[in-house]
mmCIF file of the N, C-alpha and C atoms, coordinates in Angstrom:
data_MODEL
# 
_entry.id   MODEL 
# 
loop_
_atom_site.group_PDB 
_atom_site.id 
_atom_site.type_symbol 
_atom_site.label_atom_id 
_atom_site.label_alt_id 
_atom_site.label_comp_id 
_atom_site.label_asym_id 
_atom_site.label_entity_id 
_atom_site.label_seq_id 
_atom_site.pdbx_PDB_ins_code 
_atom_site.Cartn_x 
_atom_site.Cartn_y 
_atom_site.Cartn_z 
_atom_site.occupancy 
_atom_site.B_iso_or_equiv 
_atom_site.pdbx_formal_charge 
_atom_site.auth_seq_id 
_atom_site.auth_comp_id 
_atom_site.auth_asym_id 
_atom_site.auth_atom_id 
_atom_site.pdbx_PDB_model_num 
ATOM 1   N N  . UNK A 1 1  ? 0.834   -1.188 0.000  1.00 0.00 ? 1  UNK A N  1 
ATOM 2   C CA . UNK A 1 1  ? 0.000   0.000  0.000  1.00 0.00 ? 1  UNK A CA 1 
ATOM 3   C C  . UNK A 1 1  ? 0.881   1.256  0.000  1.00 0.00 ? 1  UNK A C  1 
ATOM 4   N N  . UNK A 1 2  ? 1.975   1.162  0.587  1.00 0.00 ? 2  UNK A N  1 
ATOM 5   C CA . UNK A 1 2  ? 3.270   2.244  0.696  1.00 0.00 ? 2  UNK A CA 1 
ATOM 6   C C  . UNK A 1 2  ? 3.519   2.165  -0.733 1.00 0.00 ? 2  UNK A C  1 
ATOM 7   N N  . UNK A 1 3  ? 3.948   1.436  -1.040 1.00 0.00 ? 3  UNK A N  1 
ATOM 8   C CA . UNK A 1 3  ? 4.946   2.128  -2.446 1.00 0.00 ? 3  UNK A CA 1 
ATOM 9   C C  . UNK A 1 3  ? 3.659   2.094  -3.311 1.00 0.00 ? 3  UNK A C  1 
ATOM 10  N N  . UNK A 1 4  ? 2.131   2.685  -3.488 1.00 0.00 ? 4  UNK A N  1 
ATOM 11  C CA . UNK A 1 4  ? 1.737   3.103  -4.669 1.00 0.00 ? 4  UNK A CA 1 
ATOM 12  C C  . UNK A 1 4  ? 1.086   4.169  -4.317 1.00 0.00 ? 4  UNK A C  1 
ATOM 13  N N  . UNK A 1 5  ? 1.775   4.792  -2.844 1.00 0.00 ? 5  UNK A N  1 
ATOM 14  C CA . UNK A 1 5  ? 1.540   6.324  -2.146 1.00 0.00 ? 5  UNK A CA 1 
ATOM 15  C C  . UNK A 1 5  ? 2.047   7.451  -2.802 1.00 0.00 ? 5  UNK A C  1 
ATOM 16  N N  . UNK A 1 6  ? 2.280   8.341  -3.392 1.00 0.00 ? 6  UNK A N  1 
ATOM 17  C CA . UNK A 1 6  ? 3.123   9.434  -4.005 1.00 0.00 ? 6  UNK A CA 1 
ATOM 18  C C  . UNK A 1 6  ? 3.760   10.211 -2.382 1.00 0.00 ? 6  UNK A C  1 
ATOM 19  N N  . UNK A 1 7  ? 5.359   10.064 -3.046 1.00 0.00 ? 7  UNK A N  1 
ATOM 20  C CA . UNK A 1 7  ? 5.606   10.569 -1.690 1.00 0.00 ? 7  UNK A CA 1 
ATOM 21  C C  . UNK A 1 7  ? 6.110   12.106 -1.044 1.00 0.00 ? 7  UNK A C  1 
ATOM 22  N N  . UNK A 1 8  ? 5.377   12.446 -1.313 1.00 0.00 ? 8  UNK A N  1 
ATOM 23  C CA . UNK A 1 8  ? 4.843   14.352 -1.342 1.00 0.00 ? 8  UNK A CA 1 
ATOM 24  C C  . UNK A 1 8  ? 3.632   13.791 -0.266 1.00 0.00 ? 8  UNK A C  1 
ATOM 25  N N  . UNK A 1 9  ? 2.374   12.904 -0.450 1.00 0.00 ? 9  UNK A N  1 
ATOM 26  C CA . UNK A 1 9  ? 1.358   12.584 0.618  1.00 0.00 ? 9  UNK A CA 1 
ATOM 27  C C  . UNK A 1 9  ? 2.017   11.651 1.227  1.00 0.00 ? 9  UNK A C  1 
ATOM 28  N N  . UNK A 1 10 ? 2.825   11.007 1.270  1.00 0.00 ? 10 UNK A N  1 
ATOM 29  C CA . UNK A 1 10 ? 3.349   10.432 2.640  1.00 0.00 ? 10 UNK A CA 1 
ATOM 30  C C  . UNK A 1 10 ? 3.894   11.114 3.492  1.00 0.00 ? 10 UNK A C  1 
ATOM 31  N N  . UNK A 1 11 ? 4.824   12.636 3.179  1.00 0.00 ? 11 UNK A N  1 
ATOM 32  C CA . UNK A 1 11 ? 5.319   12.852 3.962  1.00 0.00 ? 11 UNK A CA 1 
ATOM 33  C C  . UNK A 1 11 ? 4.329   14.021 4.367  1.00 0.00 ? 11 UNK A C  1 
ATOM 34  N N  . UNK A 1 12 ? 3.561   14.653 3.569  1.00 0.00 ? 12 UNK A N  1 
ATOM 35  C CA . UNK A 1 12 ? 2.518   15.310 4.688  1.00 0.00 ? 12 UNK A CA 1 
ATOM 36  C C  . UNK A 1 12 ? 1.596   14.352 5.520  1.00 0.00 ? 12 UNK A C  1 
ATOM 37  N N  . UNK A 1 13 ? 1.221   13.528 5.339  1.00 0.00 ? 13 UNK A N  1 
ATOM 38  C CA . UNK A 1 13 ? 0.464   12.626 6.372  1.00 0.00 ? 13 UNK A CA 1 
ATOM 39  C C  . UNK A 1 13 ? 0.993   12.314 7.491  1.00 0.00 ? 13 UNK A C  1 
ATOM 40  N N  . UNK A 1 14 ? 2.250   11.892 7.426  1.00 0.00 ? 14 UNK A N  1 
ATOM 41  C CA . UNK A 1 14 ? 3.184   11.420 8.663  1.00 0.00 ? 14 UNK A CA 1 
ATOM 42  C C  . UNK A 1 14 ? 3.504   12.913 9.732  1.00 0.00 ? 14 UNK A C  1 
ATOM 43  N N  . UNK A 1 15 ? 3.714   14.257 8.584  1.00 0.00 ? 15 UNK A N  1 
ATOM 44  C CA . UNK A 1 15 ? 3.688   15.710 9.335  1.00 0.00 ? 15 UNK A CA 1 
ATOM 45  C C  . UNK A 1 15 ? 2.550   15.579 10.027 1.00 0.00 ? 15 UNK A C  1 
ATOM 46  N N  . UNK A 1 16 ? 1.279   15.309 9.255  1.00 0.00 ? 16 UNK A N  1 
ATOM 47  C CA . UNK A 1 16 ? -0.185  15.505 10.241 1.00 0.00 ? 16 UNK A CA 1 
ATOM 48  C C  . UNK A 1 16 ? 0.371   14.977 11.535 1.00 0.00 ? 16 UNK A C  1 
ATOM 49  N N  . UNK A 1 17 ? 0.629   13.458 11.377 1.00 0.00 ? 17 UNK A N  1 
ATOM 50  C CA . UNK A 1 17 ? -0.186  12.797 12.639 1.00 0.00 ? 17 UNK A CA 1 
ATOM 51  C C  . UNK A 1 17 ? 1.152   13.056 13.675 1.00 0.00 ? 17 UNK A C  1 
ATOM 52  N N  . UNK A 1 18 ? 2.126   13.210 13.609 1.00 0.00 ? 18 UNK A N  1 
ATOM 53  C CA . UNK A 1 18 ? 3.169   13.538 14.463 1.00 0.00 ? 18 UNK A CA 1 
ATOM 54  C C  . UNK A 1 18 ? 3.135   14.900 14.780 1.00 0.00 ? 18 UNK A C  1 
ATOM 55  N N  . UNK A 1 19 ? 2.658   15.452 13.946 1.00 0.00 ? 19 UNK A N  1 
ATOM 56  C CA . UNK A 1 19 ? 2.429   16.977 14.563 1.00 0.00 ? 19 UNK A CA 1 
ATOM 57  C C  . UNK A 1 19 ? 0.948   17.745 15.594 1.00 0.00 ? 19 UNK A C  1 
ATOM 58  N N  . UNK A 1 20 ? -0.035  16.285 15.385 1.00 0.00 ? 20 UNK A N  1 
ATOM 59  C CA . UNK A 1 20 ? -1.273  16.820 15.598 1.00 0.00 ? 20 UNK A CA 1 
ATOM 60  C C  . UNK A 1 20 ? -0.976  16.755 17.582 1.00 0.00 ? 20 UNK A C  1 
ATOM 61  N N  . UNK A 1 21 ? -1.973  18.194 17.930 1.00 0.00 ? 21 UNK A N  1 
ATOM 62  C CA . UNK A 1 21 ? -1.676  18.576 19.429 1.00 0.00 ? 21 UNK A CA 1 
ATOM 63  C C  . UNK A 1 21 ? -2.677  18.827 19.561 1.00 0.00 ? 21 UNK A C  1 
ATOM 64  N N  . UNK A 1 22 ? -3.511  18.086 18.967 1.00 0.00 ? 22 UNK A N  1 
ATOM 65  C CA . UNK A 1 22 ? -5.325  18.197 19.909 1.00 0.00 ? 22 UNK A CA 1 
ATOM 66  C C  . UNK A 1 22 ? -5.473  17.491 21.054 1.00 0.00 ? 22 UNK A C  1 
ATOM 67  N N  . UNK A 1 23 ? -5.725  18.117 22.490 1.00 0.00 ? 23 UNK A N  1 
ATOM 68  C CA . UNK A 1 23 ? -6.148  17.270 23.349 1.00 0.00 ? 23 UNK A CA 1 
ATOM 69  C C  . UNK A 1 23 ? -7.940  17.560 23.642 1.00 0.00 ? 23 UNK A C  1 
ATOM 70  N N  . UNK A 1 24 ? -8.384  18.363 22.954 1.00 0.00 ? 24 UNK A N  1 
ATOM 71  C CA . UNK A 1 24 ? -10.235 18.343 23.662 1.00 0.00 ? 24 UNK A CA 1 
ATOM 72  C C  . UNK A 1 24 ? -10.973 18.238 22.130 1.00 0.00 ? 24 UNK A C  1 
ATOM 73  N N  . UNK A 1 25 ? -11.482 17.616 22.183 1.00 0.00 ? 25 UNK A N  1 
ATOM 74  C CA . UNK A 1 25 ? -12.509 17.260 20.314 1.00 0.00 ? 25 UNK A CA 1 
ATOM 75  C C  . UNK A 1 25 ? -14.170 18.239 20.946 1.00 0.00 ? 25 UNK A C  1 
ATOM 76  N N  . UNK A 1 26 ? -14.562 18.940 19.602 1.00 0.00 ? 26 UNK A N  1 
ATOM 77  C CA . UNK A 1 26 ? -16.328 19.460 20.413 1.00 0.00 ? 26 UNK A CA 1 
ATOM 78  C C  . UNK A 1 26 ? -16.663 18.027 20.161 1.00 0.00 ? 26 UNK A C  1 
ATOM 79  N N  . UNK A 1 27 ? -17.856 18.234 21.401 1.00 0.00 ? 27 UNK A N  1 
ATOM 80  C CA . UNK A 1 27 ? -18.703 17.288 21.375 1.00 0.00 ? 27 UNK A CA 1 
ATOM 81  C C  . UNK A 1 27 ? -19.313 16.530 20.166 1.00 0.00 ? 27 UNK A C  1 
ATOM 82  N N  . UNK A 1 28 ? -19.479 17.209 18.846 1.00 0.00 ? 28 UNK A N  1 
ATOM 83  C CA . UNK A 1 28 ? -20.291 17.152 17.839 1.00 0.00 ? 28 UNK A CA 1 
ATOM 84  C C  . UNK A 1 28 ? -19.818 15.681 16.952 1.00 0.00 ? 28 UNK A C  1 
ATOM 85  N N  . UNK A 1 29 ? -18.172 15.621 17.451 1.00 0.00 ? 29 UNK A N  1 
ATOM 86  C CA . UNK A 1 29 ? -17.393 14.443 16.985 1.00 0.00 ? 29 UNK A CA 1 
ATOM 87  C C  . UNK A 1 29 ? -17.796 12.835 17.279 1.00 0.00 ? 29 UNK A C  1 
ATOM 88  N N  . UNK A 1 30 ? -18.027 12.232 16.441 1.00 0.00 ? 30 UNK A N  1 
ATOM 89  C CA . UNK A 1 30 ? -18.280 11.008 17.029 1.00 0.00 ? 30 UNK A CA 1 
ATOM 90  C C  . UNK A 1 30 ? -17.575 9.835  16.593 1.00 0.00 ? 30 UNK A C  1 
ATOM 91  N N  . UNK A 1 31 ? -16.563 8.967  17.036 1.00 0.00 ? 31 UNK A N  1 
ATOM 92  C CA . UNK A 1 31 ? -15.460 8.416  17.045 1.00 0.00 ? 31 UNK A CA 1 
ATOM 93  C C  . UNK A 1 31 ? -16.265 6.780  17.004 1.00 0.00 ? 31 UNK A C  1 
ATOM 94  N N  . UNK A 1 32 ? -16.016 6.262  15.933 1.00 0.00 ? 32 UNK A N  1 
ATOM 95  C CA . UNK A 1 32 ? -16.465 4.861  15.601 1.00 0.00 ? 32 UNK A CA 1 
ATOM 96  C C  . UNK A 1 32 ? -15.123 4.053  15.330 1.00 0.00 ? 32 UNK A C  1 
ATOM 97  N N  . UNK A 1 33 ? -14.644 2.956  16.193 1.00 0.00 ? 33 UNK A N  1 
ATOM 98  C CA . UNK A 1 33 ? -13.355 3.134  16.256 1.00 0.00 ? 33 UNK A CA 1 
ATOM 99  C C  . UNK A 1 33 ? -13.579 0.990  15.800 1.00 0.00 ? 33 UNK A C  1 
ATOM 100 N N  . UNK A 1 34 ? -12.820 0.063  15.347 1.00 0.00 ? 34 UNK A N  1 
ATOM 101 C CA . UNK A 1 34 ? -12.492 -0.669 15.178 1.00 0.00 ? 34 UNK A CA 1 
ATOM 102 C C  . UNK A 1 34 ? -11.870 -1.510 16.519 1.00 0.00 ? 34 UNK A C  1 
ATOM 103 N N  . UNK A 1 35 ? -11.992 -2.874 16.909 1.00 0.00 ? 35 UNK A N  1 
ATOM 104 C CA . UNK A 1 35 ? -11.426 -3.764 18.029 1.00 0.00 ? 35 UNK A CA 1 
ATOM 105 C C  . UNK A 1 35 ? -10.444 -4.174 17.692 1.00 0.00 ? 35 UNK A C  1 
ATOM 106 N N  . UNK A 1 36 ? -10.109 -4.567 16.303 1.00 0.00 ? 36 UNK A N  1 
ATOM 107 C CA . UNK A 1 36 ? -8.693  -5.529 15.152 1.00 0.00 ? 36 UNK A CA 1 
ATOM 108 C C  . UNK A 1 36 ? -7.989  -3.982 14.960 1.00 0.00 ? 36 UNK A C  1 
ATOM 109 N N  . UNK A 1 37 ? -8.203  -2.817 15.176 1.00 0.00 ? 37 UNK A N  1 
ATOM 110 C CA . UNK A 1 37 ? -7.521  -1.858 14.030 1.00 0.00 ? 37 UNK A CA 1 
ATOM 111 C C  . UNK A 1 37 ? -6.172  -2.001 14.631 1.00 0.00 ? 37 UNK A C  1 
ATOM 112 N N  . UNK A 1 38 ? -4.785  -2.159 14.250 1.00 0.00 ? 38 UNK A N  1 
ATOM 113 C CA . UNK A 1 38 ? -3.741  -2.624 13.991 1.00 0.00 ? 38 UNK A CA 1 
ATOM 114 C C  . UNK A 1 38 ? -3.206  -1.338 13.906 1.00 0.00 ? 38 UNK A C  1 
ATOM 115 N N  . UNK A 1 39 ? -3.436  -0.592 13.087 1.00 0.00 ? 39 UNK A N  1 
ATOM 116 C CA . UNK A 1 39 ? -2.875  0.765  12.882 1.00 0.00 ? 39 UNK A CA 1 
ATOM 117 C C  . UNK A 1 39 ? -2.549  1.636  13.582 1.00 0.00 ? 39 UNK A C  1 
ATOM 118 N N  . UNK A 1 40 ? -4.306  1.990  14.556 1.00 0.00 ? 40 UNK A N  1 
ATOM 119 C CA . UNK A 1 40 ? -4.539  2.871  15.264 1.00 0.00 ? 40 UNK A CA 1 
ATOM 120 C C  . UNK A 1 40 ? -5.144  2.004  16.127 1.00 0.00 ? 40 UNK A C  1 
ATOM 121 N N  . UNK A 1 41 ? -4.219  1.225  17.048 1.00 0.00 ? 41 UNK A N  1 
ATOM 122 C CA . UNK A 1 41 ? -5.109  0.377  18.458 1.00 0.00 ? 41 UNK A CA 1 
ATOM 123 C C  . UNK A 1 41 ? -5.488  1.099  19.565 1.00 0.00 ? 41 UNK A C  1 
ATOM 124 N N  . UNK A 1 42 ? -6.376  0.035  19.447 1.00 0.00 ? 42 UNK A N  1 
ATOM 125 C CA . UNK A 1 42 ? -7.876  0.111  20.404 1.00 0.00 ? 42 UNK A CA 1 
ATOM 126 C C  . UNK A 1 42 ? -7.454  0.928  21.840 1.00 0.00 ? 42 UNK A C  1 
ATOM 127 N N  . UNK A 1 43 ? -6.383  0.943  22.280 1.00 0.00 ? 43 UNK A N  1 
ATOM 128 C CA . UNK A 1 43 ? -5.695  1.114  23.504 1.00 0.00 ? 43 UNK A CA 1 
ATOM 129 C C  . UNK A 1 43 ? -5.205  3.126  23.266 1.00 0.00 ? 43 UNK A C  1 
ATOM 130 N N  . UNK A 1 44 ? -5.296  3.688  22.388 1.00 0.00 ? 44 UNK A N  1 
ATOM 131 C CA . UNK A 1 44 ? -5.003  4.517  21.967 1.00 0.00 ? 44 UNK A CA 1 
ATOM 132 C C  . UNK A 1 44 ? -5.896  5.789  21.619 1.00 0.00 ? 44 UNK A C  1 
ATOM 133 N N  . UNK A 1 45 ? -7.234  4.855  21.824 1.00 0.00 ? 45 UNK A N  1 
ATOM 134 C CA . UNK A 1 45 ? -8.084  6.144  20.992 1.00 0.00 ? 45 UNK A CA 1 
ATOM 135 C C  . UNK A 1 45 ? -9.379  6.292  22.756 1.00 0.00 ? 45 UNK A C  1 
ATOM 136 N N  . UNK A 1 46 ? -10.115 7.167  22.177 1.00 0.00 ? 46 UNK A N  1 
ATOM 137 C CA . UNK A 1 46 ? -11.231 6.994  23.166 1.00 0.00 ? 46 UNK A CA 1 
ATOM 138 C C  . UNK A 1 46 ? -12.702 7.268  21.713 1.00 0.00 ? 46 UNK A C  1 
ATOM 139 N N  . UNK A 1 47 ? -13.627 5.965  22.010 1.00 0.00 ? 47 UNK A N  1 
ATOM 140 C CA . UNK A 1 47 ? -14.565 6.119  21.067 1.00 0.00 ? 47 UNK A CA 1 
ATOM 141 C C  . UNK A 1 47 ? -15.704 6.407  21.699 1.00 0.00 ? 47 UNK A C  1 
ATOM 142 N N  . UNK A 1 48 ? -16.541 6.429  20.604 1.00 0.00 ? 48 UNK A N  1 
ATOM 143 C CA . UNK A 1 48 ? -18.262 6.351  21.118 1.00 0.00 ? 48 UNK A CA 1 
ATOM 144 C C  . UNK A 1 48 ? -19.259 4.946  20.476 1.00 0.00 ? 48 UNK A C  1 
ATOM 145 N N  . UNK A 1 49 ? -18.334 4.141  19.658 1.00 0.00 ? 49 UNK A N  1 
ATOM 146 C CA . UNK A 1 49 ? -19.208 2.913  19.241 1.00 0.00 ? 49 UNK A CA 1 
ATOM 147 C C  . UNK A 1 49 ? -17.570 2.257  18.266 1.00 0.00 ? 49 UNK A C  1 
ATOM 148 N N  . UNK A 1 50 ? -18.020 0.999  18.961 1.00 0.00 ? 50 UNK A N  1 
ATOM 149 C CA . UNK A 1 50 ? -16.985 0.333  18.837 1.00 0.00 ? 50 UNK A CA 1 
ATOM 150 C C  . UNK A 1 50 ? -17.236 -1.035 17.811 1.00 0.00 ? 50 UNK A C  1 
ATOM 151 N N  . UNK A 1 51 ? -16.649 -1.122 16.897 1.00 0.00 ? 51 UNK A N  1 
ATOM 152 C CA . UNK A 1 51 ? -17.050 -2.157 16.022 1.00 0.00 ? 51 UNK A CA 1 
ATOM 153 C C  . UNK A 1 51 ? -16.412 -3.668 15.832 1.00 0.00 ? 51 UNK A C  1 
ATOM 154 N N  . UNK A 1 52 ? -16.836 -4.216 16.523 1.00 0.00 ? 52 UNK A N  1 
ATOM 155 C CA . UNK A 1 52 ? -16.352 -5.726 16.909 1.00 0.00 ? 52 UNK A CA 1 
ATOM 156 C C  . UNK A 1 52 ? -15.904 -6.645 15.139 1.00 0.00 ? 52 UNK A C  1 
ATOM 157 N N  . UNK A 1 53 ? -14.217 -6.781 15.657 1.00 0.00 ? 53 UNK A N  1 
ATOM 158 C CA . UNK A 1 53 ? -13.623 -7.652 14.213 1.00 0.00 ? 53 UNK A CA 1 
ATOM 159 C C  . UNK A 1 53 ? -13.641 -6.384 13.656 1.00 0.00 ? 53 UNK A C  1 
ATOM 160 N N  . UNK A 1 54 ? -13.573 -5.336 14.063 1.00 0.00 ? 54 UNK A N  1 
ATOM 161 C CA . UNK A 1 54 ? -13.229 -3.682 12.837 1.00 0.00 ? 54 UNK A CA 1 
ATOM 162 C C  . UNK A 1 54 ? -11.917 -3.879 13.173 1.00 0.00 ? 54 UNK A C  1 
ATOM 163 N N  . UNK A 1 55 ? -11.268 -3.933 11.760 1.00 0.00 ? 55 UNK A N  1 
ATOM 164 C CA . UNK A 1 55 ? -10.078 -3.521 11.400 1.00 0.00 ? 55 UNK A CA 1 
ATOM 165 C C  . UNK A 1 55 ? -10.150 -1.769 10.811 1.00 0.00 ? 55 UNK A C  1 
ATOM 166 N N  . UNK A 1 56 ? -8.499  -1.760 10.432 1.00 0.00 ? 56 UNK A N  1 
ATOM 167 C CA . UNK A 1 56 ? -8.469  0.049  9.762  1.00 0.00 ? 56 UNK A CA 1 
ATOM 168 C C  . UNK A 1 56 ? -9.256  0.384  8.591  1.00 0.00 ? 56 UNK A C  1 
ATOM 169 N N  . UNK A 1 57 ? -9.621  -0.933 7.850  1.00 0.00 ? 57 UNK A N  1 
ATOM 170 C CA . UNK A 1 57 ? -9.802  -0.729 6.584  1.00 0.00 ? 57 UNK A CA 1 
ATOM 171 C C  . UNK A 1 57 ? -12.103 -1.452 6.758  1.00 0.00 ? 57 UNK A C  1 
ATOM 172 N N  . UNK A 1 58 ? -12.064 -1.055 7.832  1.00 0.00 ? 58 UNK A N  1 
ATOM 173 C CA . UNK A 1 58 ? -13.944 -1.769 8.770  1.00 0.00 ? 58 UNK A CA 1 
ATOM 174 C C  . UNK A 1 58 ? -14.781 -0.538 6.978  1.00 0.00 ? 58 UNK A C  1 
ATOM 175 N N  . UNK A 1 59 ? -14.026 0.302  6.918  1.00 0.00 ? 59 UNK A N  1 
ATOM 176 C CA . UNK A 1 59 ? -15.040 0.995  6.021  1.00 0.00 ? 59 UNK A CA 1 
ATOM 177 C C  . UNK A 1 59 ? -15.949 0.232  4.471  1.00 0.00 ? 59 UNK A C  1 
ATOM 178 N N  . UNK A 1 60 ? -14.659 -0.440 4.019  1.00 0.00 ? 60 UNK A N  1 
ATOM 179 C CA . UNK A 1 60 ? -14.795 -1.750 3.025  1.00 0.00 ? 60 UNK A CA 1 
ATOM 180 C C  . UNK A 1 60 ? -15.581 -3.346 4.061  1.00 0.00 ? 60 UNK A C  1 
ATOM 181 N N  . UNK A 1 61 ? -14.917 -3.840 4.962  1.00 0.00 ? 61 UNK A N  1 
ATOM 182 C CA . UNK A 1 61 ? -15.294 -4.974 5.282  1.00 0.00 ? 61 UNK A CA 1 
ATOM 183 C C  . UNK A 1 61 ? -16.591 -4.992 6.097  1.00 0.00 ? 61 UNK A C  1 
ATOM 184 N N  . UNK A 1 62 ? -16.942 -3.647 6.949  1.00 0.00 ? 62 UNK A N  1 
ATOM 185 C CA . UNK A 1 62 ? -18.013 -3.515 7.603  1.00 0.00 ? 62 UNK A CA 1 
ATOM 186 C C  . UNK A 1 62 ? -18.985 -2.521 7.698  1.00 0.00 ? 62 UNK A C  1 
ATOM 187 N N  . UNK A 1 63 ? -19.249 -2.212 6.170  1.00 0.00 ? 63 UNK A N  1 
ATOM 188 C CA . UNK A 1 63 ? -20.116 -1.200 5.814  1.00 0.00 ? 63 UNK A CA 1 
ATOM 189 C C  . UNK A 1 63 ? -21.168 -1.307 6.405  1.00 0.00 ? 63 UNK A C  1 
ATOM 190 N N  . UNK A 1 64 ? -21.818 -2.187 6.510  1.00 0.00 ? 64 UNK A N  1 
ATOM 191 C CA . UNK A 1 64 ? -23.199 -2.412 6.712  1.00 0.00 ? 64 UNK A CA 1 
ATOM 192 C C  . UNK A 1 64 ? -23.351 -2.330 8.165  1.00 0.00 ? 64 UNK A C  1 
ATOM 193 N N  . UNK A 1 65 ? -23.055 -2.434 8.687  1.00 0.00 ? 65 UNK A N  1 
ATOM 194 C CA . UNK A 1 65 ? -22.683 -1.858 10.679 1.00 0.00 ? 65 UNK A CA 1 
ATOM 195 C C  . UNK A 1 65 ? -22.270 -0.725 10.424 1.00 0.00 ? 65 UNK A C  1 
ATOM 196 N N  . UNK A 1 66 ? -21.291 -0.325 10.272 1.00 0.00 ? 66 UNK A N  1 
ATOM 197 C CA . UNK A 1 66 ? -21.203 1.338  10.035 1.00 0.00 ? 66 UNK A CA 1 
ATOM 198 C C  . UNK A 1 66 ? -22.074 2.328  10.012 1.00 0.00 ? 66 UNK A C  1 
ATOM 199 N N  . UNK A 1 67 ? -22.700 1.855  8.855  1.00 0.00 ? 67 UNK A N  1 
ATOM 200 C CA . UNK A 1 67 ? -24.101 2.557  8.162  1.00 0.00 ? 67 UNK A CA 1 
ATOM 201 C C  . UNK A 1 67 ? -24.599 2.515  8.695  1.00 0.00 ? 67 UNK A C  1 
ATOM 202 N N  . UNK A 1 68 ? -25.212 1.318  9.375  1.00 0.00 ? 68 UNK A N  1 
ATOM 203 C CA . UNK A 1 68 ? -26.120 1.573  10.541 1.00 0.00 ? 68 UNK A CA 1 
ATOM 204 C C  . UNK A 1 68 ? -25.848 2.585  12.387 1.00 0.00 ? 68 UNK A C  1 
ATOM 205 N N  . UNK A 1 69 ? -24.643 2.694  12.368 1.00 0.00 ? 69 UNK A N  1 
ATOM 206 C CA . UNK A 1 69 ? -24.172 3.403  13.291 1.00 0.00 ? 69 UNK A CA 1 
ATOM 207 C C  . UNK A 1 69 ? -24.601 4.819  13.028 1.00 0.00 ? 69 UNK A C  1 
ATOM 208 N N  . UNK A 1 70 ? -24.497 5.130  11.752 1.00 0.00 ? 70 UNK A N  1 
ATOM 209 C CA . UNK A 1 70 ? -24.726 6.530  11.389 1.00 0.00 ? 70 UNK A CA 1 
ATOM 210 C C  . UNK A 1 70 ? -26.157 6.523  11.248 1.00 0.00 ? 70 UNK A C  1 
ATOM 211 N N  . UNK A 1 71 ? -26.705 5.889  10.746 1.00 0.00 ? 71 UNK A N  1 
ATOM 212 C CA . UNK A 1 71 ? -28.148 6.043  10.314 1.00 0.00 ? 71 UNK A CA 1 
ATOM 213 C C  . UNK A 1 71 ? -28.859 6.332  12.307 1.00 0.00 ? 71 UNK A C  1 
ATOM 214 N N  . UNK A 1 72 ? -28.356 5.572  13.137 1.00 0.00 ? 72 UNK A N  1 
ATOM 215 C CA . UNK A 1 72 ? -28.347 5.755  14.186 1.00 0.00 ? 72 UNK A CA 1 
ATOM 216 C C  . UNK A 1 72 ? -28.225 7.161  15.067 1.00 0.00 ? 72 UNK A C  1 
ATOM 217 N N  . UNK A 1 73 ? -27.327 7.852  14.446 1.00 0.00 ? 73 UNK A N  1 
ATOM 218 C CA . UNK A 1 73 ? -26.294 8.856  15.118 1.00 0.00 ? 73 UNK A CA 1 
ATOM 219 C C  . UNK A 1 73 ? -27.351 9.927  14.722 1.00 0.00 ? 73 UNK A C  1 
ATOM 220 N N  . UNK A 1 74 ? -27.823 9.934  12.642 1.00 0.00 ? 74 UNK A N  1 
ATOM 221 C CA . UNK A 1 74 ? -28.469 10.723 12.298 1.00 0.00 ? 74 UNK A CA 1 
ATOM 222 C C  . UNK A 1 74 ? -29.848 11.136 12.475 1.00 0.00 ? 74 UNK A C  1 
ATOM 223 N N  . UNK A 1 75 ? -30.275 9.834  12.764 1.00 0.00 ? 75 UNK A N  1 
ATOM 224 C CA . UNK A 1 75 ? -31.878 9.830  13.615 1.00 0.00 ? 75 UNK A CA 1 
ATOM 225 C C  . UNK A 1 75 ? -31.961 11.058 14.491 1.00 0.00 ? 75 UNK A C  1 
ATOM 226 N N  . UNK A 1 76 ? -30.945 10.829 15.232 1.00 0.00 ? 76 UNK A N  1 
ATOM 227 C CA . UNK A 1 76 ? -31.070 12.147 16.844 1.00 0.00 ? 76 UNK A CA 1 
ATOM 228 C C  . UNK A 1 76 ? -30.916 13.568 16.302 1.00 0.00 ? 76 UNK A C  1 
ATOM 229 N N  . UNK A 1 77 ? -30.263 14.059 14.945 1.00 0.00 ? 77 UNK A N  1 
ATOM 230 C CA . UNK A 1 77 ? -29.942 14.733 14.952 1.00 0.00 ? 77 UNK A CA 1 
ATOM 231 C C  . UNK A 1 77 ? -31.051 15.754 14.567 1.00 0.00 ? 77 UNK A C  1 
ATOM 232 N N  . UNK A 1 78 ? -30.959 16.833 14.944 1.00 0.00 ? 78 UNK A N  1 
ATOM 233 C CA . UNK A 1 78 ? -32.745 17.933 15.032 1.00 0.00 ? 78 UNK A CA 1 
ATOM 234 C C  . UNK A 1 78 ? -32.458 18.234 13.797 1.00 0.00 ? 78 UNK A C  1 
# 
């Protein structure tokens, strides 16, 4: 997956996440986080719905839970 990255976006991506100094998110954020994610583990993040067997890539393998998370999220919203 690395070498068919152009690497001008690798090295701003790697600037993002080593540079990012957010410690408070608004409320409005809602963090759907993966149990398998490998990338970004489970031990690392703080979520609001957690997707059991979600790996990094849950967007392809677990659409259909997802979707429903949001369809969920969007119900409440006025």
């Amino acid at each position: 997956m690395l070498d068919a990255k152009d690497p001008a976006f690798l090295k701003r991506t790697i600037a993002m996440i080593l540079e990012w100094d957010r410690e408070e998110y608004p409320n409005e954020i809602v963090h759907i986080h993966g149990n398998k994610d490998s990338t970004i583990p489970i031990r690392n993040v703080n979520y609001n719905y957690l997707v059991e067997d979600g790996s990094h890539m849950m967007a392809l393998t677990k659409g259909k839970e997802i979707s429903e998370i949001i369809s969920a999220i969007l119900s409440t919203v006025n």
